[in-house]
N, CA and C atoms as an extended XYZ file, in Angstrom:
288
Properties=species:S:1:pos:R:3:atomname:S:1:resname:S:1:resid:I:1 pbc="F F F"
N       -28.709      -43.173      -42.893 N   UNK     1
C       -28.463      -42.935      -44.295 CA  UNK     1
C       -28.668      -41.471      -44.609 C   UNK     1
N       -27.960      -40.741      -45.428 N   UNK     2
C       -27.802      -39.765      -45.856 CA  UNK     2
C       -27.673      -39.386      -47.484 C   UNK     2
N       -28.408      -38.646      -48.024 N   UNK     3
C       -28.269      -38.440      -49.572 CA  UNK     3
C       -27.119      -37.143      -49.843 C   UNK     3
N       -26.224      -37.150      -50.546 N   UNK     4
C       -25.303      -36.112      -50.619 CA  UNK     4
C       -25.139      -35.894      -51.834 C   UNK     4
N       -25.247      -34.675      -52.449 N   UNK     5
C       -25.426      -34.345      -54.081 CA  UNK     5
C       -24.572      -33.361      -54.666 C   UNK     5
N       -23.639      -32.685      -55.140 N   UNK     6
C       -23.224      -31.278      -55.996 CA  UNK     6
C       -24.151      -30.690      -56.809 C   UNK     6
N       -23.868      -29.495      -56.642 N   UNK     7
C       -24.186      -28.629      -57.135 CA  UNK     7
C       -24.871      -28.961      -58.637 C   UNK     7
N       -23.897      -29.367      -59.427 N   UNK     8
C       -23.821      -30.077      -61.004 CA  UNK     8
C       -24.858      -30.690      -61.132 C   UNK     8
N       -24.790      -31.738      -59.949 N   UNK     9
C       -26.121      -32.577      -60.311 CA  UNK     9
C       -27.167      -32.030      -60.339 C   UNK     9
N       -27.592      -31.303      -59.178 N   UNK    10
C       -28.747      -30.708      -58.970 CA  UNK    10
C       -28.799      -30.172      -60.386 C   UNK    10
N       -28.359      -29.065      -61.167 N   UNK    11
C       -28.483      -27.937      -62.196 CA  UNK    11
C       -28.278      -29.366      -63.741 C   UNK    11
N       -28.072      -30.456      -63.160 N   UNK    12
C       -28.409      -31.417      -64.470 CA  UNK    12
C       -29.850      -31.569      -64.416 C   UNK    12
N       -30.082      -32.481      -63.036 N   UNK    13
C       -31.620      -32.826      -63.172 CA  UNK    13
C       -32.858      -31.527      -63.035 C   UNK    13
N       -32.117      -30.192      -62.807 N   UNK    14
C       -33.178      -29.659      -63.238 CA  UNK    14
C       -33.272      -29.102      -64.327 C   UNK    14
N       -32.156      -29.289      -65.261 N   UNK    15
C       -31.937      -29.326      -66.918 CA  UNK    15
C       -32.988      -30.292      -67.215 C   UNK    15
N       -32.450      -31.432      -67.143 N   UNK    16
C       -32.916      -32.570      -67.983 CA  UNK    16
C       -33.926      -32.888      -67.707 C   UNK    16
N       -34.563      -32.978      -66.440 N   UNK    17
C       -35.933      -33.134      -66.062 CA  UNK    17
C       -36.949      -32.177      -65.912 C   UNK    17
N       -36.662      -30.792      -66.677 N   UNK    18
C       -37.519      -29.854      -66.451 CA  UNK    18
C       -38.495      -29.629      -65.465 C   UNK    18
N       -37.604      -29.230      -64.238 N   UNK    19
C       -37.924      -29.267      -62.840 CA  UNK    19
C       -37.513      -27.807      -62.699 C   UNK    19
N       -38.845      -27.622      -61.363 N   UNK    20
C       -39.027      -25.815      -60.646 CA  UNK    20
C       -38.151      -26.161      -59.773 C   UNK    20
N       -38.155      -25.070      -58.728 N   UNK    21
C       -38.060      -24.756      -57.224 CA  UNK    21
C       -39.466      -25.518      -56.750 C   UNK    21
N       -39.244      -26.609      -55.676 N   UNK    22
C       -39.927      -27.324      -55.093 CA  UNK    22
C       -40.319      -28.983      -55.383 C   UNK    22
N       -39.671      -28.877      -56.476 N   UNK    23
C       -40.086      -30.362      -57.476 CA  UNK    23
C       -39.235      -31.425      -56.325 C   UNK    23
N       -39.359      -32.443      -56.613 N   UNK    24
C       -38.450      -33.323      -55.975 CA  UNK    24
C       -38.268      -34.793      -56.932 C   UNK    24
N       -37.281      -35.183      -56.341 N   UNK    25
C       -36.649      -36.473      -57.249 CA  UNK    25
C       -36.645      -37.311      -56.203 C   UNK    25
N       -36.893      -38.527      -56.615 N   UNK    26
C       -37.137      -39.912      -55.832 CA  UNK    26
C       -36.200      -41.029      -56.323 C   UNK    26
N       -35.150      -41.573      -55.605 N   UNK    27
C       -34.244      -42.753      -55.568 CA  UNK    27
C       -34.950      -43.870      -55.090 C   UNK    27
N       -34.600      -44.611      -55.676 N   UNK    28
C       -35.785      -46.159      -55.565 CA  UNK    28
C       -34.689      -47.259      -56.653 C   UNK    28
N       -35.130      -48.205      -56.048 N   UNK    29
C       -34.408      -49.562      -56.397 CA  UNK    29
C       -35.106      -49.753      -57.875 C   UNK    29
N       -34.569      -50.265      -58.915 N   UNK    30
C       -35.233      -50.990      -59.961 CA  UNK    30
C       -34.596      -52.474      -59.807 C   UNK    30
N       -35.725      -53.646      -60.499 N   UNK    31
C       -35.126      -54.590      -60.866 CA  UNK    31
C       -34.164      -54.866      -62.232 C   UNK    31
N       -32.835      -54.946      -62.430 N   UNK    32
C       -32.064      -55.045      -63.387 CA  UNK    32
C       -31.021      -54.508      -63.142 C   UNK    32
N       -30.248      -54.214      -64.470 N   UNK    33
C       -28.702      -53.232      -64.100 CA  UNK    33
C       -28.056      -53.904      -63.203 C   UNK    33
N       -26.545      -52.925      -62.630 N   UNK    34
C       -25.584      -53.003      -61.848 CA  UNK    34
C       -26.283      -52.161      -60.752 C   UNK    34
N       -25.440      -52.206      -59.767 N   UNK    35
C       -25.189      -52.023      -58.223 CA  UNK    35
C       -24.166      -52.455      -57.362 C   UNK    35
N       -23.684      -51.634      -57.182 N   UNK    36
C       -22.171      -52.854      -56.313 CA  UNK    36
C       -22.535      -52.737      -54.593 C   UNK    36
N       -23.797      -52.589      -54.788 N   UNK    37
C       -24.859      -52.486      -52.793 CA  UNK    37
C       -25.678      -54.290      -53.121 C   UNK    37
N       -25.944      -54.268      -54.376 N   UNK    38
C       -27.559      -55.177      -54.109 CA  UNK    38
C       -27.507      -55.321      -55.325 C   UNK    38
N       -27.132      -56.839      -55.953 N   UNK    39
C       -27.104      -57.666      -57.048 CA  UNK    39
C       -28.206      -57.760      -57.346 C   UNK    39
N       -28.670      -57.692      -58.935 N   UNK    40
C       -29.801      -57.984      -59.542 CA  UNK    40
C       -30.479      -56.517      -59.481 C   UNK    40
N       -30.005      -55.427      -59.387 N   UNK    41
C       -31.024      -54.191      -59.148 CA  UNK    41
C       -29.758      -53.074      -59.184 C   UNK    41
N       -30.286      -51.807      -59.666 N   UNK    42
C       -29.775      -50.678      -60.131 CA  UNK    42
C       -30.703      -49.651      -59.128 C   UNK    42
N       -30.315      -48.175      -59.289 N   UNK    43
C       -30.663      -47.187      -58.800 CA  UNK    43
C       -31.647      -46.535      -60.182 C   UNK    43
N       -32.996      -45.972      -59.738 N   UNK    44
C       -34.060      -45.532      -60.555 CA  UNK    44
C       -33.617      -44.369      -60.198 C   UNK    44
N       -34.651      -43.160      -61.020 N   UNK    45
C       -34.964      -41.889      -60.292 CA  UNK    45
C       -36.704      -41.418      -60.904 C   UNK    45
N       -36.955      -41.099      -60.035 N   UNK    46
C       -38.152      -40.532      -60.921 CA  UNK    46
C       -38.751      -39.259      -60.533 C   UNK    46
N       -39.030      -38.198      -60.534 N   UNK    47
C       -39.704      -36.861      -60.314 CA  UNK    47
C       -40.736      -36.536      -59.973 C   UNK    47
N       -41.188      -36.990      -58.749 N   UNK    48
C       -42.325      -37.035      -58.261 CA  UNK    48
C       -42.285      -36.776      -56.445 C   UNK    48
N       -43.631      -36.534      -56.670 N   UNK    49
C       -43.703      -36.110      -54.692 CA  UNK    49
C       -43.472      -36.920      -53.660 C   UNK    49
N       -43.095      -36.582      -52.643 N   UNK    50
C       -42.600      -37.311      -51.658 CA  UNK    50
C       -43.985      -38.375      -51.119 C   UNK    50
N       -44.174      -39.464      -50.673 N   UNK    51
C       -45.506      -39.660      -50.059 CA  UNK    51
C       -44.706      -40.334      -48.898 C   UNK    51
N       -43.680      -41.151      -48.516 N   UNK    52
C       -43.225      -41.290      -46.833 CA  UNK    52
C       -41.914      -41.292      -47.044 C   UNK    52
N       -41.442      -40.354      -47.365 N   UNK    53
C       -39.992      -39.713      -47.545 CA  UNK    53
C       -38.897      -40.188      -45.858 C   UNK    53
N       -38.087      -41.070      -46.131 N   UNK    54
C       -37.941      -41.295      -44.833 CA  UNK    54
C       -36.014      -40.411      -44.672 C   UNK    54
N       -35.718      -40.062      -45.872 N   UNK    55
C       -34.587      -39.769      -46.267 CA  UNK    55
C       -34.783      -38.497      -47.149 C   UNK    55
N       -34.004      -37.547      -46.713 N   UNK    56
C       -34.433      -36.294      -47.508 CA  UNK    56
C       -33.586      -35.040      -47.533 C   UNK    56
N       -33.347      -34.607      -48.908 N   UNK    57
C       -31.973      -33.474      -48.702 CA  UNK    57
C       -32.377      -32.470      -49.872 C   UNK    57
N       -32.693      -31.098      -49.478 N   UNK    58
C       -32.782      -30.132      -50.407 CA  UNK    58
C       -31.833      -29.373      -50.441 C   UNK    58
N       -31.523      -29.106      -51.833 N   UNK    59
C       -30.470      -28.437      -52.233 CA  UNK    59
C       -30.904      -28.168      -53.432 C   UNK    59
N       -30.672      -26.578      -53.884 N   UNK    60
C       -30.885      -25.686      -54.830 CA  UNK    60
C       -32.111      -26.018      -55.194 C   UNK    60
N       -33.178      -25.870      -54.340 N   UNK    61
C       -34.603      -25.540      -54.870 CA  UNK    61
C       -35.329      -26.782      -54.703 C   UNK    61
N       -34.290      -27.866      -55.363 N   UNK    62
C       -35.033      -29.151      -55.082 CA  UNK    62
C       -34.808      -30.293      -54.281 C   UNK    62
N       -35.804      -30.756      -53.834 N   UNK    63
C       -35.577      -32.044      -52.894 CA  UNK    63
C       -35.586      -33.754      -53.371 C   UNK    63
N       -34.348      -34.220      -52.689 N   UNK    64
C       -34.092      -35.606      -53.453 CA  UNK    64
C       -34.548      -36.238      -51.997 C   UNK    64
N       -35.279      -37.231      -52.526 N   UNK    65
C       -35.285      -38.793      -50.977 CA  UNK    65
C       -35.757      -40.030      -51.806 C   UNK    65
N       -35.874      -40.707      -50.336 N   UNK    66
C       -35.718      -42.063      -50.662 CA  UNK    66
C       -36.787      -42.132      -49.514 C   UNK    66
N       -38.156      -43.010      -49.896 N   UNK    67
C       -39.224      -43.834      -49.190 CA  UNK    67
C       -38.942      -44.882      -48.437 C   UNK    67
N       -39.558      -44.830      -47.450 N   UNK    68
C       -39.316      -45.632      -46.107 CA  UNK    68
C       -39.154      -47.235      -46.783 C   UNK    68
N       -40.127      -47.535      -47.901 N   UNK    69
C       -40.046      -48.823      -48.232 CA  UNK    69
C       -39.078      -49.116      -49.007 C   UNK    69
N       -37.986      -48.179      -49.254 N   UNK    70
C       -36.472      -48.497      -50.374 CA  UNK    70
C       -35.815      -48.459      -49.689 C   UNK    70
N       -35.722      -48.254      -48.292 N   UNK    71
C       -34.431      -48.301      -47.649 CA  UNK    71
C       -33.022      -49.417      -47.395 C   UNK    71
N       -34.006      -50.668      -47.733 N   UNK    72
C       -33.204      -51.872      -47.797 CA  UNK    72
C       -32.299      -52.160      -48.814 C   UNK    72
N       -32.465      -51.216      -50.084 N   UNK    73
C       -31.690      -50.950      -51.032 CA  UNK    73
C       -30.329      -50.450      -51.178 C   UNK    73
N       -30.521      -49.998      -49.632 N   UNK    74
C       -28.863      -48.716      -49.749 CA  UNK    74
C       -28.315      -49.560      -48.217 C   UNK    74
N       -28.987      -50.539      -47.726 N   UNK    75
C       -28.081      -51.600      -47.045 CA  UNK    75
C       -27.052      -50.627      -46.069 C   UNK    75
N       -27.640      -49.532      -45.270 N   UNK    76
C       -27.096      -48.963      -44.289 CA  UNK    76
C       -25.937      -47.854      -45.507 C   UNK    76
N       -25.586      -47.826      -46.350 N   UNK    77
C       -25.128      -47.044      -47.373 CA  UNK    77
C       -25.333      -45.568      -47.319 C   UNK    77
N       -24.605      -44.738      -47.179 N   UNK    78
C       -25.111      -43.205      -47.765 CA  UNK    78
C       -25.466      -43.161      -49.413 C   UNK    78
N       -25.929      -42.041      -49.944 N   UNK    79
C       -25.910      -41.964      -51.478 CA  UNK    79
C       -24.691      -40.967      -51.627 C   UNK    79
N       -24.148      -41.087      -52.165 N   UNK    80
C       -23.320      -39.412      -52.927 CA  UNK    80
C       -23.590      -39.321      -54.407 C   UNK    80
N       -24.240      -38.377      -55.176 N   UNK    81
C       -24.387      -38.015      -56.344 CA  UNK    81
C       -23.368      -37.062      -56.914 C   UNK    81
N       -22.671      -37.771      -57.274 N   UNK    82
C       -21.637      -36.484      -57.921 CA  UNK    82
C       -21.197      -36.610      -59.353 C   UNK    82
N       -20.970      -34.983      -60.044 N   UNK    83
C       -21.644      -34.949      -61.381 CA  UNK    83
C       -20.062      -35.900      -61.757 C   UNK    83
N       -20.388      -36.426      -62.993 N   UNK    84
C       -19.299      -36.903      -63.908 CA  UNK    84
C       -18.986      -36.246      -65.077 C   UNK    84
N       -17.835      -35.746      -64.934 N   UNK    85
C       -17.591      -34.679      -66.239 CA  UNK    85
C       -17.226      -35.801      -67.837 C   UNK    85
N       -16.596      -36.798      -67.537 N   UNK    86
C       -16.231      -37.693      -68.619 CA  UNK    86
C       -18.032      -38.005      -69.519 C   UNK    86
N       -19.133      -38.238      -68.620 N   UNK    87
C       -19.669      -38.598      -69.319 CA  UNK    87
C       -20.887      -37.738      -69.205 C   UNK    87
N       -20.713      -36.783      -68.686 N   UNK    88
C       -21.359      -35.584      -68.576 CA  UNK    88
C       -22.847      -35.698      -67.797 C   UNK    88
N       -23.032      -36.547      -66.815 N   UNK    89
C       -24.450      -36.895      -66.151 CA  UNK    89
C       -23.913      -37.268      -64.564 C   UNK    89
N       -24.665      -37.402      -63.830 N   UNK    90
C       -24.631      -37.653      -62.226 CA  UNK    90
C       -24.370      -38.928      -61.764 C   UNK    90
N       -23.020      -39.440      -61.270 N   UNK    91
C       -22.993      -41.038      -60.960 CA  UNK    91
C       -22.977      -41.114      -59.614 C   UNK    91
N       -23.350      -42.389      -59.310 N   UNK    92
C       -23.908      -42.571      -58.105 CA  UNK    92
C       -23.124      -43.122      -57.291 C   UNK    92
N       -22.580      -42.871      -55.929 N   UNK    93
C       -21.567      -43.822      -55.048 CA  UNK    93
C       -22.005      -44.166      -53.805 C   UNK    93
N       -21.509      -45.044      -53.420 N   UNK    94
C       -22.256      -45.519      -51.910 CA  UNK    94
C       -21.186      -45.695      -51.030 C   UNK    94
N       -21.513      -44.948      -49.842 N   UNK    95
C       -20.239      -45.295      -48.384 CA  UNK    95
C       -20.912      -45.900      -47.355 C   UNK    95
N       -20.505      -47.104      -46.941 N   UNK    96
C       -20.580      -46.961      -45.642 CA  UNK    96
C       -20.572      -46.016      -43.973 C   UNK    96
């Protein structure tokens, strides 16, 4: 598995989440929402430090992963984050 992000995104979430150089963002399963990987559960994010980062990609200052214990979430899946201009925020896609 691999996390893959633009540029956009990055310079959103460190807009919107008032994030430095070094901060990092964490992908993690929630219960609820859509997902077209894993019914009954959506994609979280939250801004916080890595503690067993098993998945991990820095780009422009900051680092995005995913914990060894979410991995079952992305079901062999890459992430791609790429910005959405229609609705002006980062949507999420998954490849095999």
């Amino acid at each position: 598995m691999k996390i893959i992000i633009d540029e956009q995104s990055v310079a959103w979430y460190r807009e919107e989440l008032d994030l430095g150089d070094g901060d990092s963002i964490r992908f993690f399963p929630r219960y609820g929402g859509y997902s077209p990987i894993q019914s009954g559960f959506s994609l979280g994010i939250s801004p916080e430090p890595a503690k067993e980062a098993k998945v991990l990609t820095e780009k422009g200052g900051l680092s995005f992963f995913v914990e060894e214990d979410d991995l079952w979430y992305f079901d062999g899946h890459d992430l791609e984050v790429q910005f959405d201009e229609k609705k002006a925020e980062p949507a999420f896609h998954y490849h095999k």
